[in-house]
Steps between C-alpha positions, in 0.01 A plus 500: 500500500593913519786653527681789677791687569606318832823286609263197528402544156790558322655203679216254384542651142830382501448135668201462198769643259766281556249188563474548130792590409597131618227305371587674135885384597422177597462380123780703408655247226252418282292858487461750212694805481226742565449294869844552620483880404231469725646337773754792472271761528356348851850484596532856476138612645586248850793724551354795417210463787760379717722859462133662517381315826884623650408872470097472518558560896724810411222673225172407752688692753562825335276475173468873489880558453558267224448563169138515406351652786184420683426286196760228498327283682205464295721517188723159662110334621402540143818313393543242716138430446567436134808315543274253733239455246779389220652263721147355564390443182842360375501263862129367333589468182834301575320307798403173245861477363661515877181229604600244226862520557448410885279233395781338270791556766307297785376241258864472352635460864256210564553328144664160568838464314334227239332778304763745484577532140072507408474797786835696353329446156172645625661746684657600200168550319343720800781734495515556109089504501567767819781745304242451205220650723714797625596555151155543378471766788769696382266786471372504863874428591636791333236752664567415815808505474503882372231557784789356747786734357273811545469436835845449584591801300259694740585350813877596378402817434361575855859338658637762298306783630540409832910446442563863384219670759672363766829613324314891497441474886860403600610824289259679654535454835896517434444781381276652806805366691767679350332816497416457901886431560588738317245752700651389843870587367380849389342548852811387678782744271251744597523433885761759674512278779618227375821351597777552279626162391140407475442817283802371283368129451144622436650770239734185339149284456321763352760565281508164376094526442474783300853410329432579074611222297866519387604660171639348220871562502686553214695281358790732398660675819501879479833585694539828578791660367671873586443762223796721463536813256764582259814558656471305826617135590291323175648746281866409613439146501342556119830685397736250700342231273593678135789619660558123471422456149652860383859416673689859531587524111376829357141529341154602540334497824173529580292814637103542523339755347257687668195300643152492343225459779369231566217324730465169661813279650772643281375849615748696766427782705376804374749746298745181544589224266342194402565196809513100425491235731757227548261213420413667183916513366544166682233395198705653263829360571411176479361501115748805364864534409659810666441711217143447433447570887642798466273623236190368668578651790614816359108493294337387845649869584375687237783661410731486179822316498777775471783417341803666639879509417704445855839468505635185740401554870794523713294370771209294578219606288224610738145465466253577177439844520140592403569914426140666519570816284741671233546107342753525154292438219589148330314213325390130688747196415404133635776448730738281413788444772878449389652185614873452495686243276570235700615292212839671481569500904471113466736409202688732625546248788759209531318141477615294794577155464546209730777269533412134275511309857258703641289477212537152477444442867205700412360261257570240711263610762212520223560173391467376871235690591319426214499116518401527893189713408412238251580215787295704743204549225478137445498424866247756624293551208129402495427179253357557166132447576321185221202685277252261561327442125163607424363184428565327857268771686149383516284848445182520672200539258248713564161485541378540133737220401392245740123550407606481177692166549208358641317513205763336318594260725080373559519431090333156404724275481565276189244176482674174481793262572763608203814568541446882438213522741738357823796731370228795522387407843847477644582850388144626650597352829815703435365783432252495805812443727669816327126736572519344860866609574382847328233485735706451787732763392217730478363440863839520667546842335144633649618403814778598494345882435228431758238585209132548671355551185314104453289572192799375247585206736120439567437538100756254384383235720136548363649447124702204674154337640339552167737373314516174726102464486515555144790219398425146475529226711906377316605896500395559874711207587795590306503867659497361844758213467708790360422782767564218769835483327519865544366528900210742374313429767776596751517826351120569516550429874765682553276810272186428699682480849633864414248757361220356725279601232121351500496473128808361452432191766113417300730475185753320637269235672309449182821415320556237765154436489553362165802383510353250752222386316729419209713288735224331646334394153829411370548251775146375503521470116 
């Protein structure tokens, strides 16, 4: 049978895929490793075709605007053709192992209940004589399966294609439709006789189209602060603040020599002197003393400090005077401001001392206060919180540590009925009750993160399987008397009810695949 590019096609692809992908499922428990890869791989091709046979109806219809051209067609024909032809020669090869296991469920259905134990033992033999078979096809088994994966990863490839063209035509024709708005907006601002509220709503839209992104402020606020010269209201303010610090005791005051020019914000008008902003002494005065603002500001000037002998003002000293020309000759001091003693004024003062009763009334009222804070504190106050130890909290391992635990755990256990041997196996049923508690742990904390990522959950319960397949018949039935103990099962519900993952559910039924057969030839035994 041929193949093409056609919804009818692509549908029966994936009814023949996932007809095998069942078949290869349906003996699930006791097949190789290299079958249930398989079985994944025609998991992933059925849902492929299924995504492809959703937008097949979209690319037939416009094949020429999809990526590709003229010649996508043909390409998908040519690849759907060779994704029939592997699914028919795996469907032959595979028919003789589906054919005998329908012949053994209808005879086992008919089987009277006398013979039950000789048809369970043959059975037995068929399906070991069966995973012997598709072991010695390993070979066939792993080409197909790499002939399977290509064909997804094509078929993915295509979705993908078809995901971002369609993507390329929605910003293309939003595009087409902005610049068309915009068109009609230009034509009506350009309209005399339009109305004039109209005119103002139409001017407000196209304001908003054509509006540039917003700048990046900065952080720091640039306030805007008057500049004053020399001599005006910032110079008075400047020489009310020494006259602060100077007091009106005789000594040298300040004068600016003549002013250097200058460029850039320090630089006045031309011919005058030097200008400063009030942002820039604001800066000033809150990392300098008075006197080293006055020489900083004095250098911002570019003028010499003058010093000048001044006998005691009778009046108000008035602002720094900045004289321009004819300037005394004299050498630059650091300014240094004189302070008056203050430490005569106050032992020059009478102490003042209260009367003993108020004093003692005084310390009365401490006393009192002080025990009603402590009342109030004790009342009011929080309780001292318990540190709970560090050995009480139960740490989650992680995902290295379980795996690792397995191994340990799945150790052979000692051979015979000592004393020493029982002791052993009571502290390996211990220690598989501890790794199923970690396990828990574990699983509550990637649920509690909503982790999609399966591959470690889907990994450890692969080494958990082995492990189980690998153990003999006493250490299988020691780990699940213990993990009973433990309610591992409840959690793998509880894990497979969650992340709806396909992977996850195969390993999880396999583990109670198992665990069921154990139980069953226990209680038979």
């Amino acid at each position: 049978m041929s193949f093409g590019f056609s919804i009818g096609d692509i549908v029966l692809l994936s009814q023949l895929a996932y007809n095998l992908y069942s078949s290869v499922s349906a003996g699930r428990r006791n097949a190789s490793r290299e079958l249930k890869e398989l079985e994944d791989v025609l998991f992933g091709l059925r849902c492929a075709l299924d995504h492809l046979g959703e937008v097949a109806k979209d690319v037939l219809a416009n094949p020429t605007n999809r990526p590709g051209g003229p010649d996508l067609k043909q390409n998908l024909n040519r690849m759907i053709e060779s994704c029939g032809s592997t699914l028919q020669e795996l469907a032959l090869i595979t028919k003789k192992y589906r054919e005998m296991a329908i012949t053994e469920d209808s005879e086992s259905v008919a089987a009277p209940a006398k013979i039950r134990i000789l048809e369970d033992f043959t059975k037995n033999l068929k399906v070991n004589w069966k995973k012997v078979r598709w072991d010695m096809e390993k070979q066939s088994l792993q080409q197909y399966r790499d002939k399977l994966r290509s064909h997804t990863d094509a078929i993915n490839i295509i979705l993908n294609s078809v995901l971002w063209s369609n993507a390329n035509n929605m910003e293309s024709s939003s595009r087409a439709n902005h610049e068309k708005t915009h068109s009609l907006l230009s034509q009506a601002l350009a309209n005399p006789q339009t109305d004039p509220s109209l005119h103002q709503l139409v001017k407000e839209i196209h304001g908003l189209l054509i509006q540039p992104e917003p700048l990046v402020r900065s952080i720091r606020a640039q306030v805007a602060a008057p500049v004053a010269p020399m001599g005006s209201g910032f110079g008075n303010a400047f020489a009310g603040g020494l006259k602060a610090s100077m007091g009106a005791s005789a000594g040298p005051r300040i004068v600016m020599g003549k002013a250097t020019p200058c460029s850039g914000p320090w630089a006045g008008p031309p011919g005058g002197p030097p200008v400063m902003t009030a942002a820039m002494i604001a800066t000033d005065e809150v990392h300098m003393d008075a006197d080293v603002r006055a020489n900083a500001f004095a250098r911002s000037m570019r003028g010499p400090i003058i010093l000048e002998s001044v006998a005691p003002p009778a009046e108000t000293p008035g602002p720094i005077s900045a004289p321009r020309d004819n300037l005394p000759a004299a050498s630059s001091v650091p300014f240094k401001p004189q302070l008056p003693d203050r430490s005569v004024a106050s032992s020059s003062q009478r102490k003042f001392q209260l009367p003993s009763s108020i004093v003692e009334l005084n310390n009365m009222r401490q006393i009192t206060a002080l025990k009603e804070f402590q009342v109030f504190k004790l009342k009011y106050s929080k309780p001292t919180e318990l540190v709970k130890p560090a050995f009480l909290y139960l740490q989650a391992p992680d995902l290295a540590q379980l795996r690792e635990g397995l191994r340990y755990i799945f150790r052979p256990l000692p051979v015979g009925g000592t004393d020493q041997a029982r002791i052993e196996s009571h502290e390996r049923k211990s220690e598989v009750v501890r790794w199923a508690d970690g396990f828990s742990q574990y699983i509550k904390g990637v649920l509690r993160n909503n982790d999609q990522s399966h591959n470690g959950q889907v990994d450890l319960l692969v080494d958990l399987n082995g492990a189980i397949e690998k153990s003999d018949w006493k250490m299988r039935g020691l780990f699940y008397q213990a993990s009973e103990q433990a309610r591992l099962e409840e959690m793998l519900d509880r894990l497979q009810a969650s992340l709806k993952s396909v992977r996850v559910m195969k390993e999880i039924e396999e583990f109670q695949d198992a665990k069921e057969e154990w139980v069953d030839s226990y209680e038979g035994g």
